[in-house]
N, C-alpha and C positions, 0 to 999 in steps of 0.2 A: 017637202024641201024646206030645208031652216033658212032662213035669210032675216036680217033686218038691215033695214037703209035708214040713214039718219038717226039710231039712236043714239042720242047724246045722253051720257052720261054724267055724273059728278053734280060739281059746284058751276053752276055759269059765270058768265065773265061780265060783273057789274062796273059799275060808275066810278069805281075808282080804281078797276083795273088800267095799271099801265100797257097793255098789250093781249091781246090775245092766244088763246093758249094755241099749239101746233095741233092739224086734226089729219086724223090717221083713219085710211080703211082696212081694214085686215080683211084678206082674200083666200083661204085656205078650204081643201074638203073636209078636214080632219076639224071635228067637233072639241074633239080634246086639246088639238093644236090651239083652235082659235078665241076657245075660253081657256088657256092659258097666258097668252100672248095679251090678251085683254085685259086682265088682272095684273100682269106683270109692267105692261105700259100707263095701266091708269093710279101705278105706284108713284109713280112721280108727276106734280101737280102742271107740270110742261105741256102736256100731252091730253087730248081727249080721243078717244074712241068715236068716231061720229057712224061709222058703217061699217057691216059686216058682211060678207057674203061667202057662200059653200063653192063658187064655181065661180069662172071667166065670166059669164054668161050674164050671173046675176050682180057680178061688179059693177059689168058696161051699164047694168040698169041703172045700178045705185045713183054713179057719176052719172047722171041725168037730173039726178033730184036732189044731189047734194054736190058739194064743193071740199075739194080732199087738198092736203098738203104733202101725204104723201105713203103710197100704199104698199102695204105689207103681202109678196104676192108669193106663193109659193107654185113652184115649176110643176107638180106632180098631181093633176087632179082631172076629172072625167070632162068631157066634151072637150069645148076648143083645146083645152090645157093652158098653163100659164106661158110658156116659150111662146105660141103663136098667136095668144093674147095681146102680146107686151105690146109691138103696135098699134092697137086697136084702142087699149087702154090708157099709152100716152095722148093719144088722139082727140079722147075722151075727155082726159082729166084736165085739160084746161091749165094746164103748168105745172101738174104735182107731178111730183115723181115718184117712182120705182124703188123700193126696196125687196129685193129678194131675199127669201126666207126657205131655204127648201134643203134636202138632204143631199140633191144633187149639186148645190153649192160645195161640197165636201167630196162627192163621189163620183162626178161626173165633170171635169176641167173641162171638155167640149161644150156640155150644155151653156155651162154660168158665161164662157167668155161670148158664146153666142147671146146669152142673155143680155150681157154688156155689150155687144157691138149695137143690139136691135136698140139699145136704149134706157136700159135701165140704170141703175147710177149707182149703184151698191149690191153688194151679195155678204152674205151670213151663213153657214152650214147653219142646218137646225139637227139640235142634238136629239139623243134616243128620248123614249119618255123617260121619265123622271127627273131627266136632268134640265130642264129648262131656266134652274135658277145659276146662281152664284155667278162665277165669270161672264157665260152666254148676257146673262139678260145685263151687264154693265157691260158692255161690250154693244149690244142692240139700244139700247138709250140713248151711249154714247154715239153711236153713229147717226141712229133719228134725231138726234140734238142738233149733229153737225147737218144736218141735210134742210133743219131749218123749215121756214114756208116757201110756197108753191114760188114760182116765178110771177103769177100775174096775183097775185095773194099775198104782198108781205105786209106786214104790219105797220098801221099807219101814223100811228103815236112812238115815238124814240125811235123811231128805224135809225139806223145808222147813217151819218150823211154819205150820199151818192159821189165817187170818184171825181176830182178836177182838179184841170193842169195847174188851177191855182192852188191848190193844196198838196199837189207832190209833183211839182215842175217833171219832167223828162228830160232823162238825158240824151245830150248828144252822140250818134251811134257813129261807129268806128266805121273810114272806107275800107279796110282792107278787107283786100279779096278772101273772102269763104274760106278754111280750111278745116273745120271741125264745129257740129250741129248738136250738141246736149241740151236734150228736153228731160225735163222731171213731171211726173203727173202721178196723182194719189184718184180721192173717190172721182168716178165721171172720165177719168181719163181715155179710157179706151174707147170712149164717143169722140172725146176732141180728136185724139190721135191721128182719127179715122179722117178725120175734116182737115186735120191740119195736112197730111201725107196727099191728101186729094189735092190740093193748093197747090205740091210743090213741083216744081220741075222734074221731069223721069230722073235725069241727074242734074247733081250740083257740084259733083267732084270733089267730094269731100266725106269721110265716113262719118255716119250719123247714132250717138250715144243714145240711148233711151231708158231710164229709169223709172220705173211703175210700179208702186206698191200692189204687189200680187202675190200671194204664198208660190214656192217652188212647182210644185203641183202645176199652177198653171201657164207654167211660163214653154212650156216646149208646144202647147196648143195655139198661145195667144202667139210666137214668132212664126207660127204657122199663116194665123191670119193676119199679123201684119206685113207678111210677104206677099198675100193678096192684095190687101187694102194700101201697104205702101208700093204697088207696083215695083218692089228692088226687095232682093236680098234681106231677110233676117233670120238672125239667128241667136240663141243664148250664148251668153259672151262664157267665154273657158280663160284662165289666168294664162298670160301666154299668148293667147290670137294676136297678130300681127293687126292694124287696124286696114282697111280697104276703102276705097273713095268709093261712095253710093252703097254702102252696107247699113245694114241697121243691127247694131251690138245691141241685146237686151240685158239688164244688170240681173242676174238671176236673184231669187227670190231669198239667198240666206246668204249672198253678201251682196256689200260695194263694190260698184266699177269706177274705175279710176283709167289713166292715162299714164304712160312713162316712157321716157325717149331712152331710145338702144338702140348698140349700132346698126341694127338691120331697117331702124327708123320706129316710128311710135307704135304704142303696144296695150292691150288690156291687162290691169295688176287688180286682181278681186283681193276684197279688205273684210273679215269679219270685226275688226275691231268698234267698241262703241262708240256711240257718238254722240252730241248733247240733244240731237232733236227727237233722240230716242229708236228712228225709223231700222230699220232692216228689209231691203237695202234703203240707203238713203240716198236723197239728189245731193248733200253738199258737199261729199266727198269728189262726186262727179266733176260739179262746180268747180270747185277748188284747183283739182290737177286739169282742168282744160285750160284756167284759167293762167298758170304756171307755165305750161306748156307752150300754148298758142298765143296769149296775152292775147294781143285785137286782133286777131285773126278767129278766134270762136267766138260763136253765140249759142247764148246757154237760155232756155224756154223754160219758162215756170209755167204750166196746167193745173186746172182744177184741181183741189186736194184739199182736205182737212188737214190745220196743225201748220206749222212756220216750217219743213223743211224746204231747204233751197236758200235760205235767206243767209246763213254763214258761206255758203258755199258761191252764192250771187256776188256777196260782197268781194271777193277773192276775186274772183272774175272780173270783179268791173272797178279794183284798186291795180289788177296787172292789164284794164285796158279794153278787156274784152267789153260785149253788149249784156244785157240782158233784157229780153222779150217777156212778157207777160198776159197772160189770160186776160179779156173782160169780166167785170162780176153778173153784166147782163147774159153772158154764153155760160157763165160755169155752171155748172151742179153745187160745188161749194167753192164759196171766193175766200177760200181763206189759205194758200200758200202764196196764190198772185199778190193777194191783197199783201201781204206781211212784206213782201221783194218792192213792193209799191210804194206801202209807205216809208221803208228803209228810205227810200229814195234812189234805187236802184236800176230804176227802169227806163229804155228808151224806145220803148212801144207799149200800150194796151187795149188790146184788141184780140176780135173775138179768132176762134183757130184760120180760118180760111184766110183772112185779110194778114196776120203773121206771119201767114204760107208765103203772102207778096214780100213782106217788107226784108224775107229771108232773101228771096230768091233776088231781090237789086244785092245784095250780093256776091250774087254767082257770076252775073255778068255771063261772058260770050261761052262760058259751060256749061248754062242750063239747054236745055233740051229734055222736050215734050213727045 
């Protein structure tokens, strides 16, 4: 059986490093997989390689003897397997996190979103052999870059200063009563989601917008379990649907959802046109037409997510009145679209998904019901 734990490789991190580098375990059975994966991450000086393991098994061992930022695990492999690991190995890792790396990312939309409900915080197809360079591997960098260190493991020299109300005051939130719920969420989302949906009241009498960076592929599994996990109605949004109080609209994965009043009353309008923050779909299209629409009657939620989407579309929202809610960077996966709507100076909440769930529902007033 191959295994090694704690091999560190490269250059160590001396006296006049600024920080330390991010340390990664790569979890696969495939020998070819994980001495490419290896070579491919210890390209860039960001990253070290600290543990390797062929199996679930001999991960949980490693994460005893070593301390990880965040692990490379692929779904497809003998004994436990990596699906019914993912528990056991957050448990383990002491704050790092999850990245999936598996072919059932690509091939399997059941497994990954299940992957992402148990907890893991990003998915990756892994491509055929040979192709593991070009795109795949700036693509995998990029994301391990964005995922950062562990949660109880960030770096203790230049960290970034920590969130305060004296550094991005909060604004004051609108009373008007509830009438439309626009949350945006990228990497980690579908764990807040889940926390957040648990929080809210059965209804709130008002339909609820949901923008998720997710390829199309996964979007008719994941309205599946958010019909479970948000106890109401969801469904992928079709241009046209009428909107419904206590629905959950999902922005399908190859365009924007947006809002537009018609006589029959408001309505979903899908937009592929581009936009500056690059995303498809994106939240600030969302943002934007709630905010036109409903003015202080919506509140629009920024989640976890790599990259500033939401923050044009925030802005829109809370120049016509509306709120806008934002993630903790202690709950995210990655604080970096809360963070961006935060420092805009846009926010009048920051807090982690469940405690949101409350400060939604004092708007519901005498309509919520549990």
């Amino acid at each position: 059986m191959e295994r090694a734990l704690a091999t560190t490789r490269g250059r160590q991190d001396g006296p006049q490093e600024q920080q330390r580098r991010i340390r990664l375990m790569i979890v696969d059975d495939s020998l070819v997989a994980r001495a490419v994966l290896t070579r491919m991450i210890e390209t860039d000086p960001t990253f070290e390689v600290v543990a390797i393991a062929a199996n679930a098994e001999d991960a949980l061992e490693a994460l005893q003897q070593v301390q990880v930022d965040t692990i490379v695990l692929d779904l497809e492999m003998p004994g436990l397997g990596g699906m019914k690991s993912i528990p056991k190995i957050l448990e383990a890792a002491r704050g790092a996190k999850v990245m999936i790396v598996s072919s059932l990312a690509d091939e399997g939309a059941e497994q990954t979103i299940a992957a992402l409900a148990l907890g893991a915080t990003d998915a990756l197809p892994k491509p055929g052999t040979g192709k593991f360079h070009g795109r795949f591997s700036d693509v995998l960098l990029s994301r391990l870059r964005a995922l950062g260190f562990a949660d109880e493991m960030a770096p203790p020299q230049n960290a970034p200063a920590s969130w305060s109300p004296q550094l991005h005051p909060l604004r004051a939130m609108s009373n008007e009563p509830l009438q439309l719920l626009a949350i945006g969420a990228s990497t980690g989302g579908i764990h807040a989601l889940s926390s957040l949906f648990d929080g809210l009241p059965r209804q709130i009498g008002a339909p609820i917008l949901v923008t998720q960076h997710l390829p199309s592929l996964f979007m008719p599994v994941f309205a599946r379990q958010l019909t479970t996990a948000g106890q109401r109605e969801a469904v992928v949004a079709e241009d046209g649907m009428r909107l419904v109080a206590d629905r959950i609209y999902l922005a399908p994965g190859d365009a924007h959802m947006t809002v537009q009043s018609d006589v029959g009353g408001p309505m979903v309008r899908l937009s592929r046109t581009p936009v500056p923050s690059g995303c498809m779909p994106s939240v600030d299209p969302m943002l934007e037409s709630v905010g036109e629409l409903y003015g202080p009657a919506g509140i629009g939620v920024v989640l976890t997510g790599m990259g500033r989407d939401g923050v044009r579309g925030a802005a829109r929202m809370v120049s016509s009145g509306g709120s806008i809610l934002a993630q903790d960077e202690a709950s995210c996966a990655v604080w970096g679209m809360p963070r961006a709507v935060l420092e805009a100076g846009l926010c009048s909440a920051v807090l982690p998904p469940d405690k949101l769930a409350r400060r939604i529902a004092s708007r519901v007033g005498d309509r919520a019901c549990k």
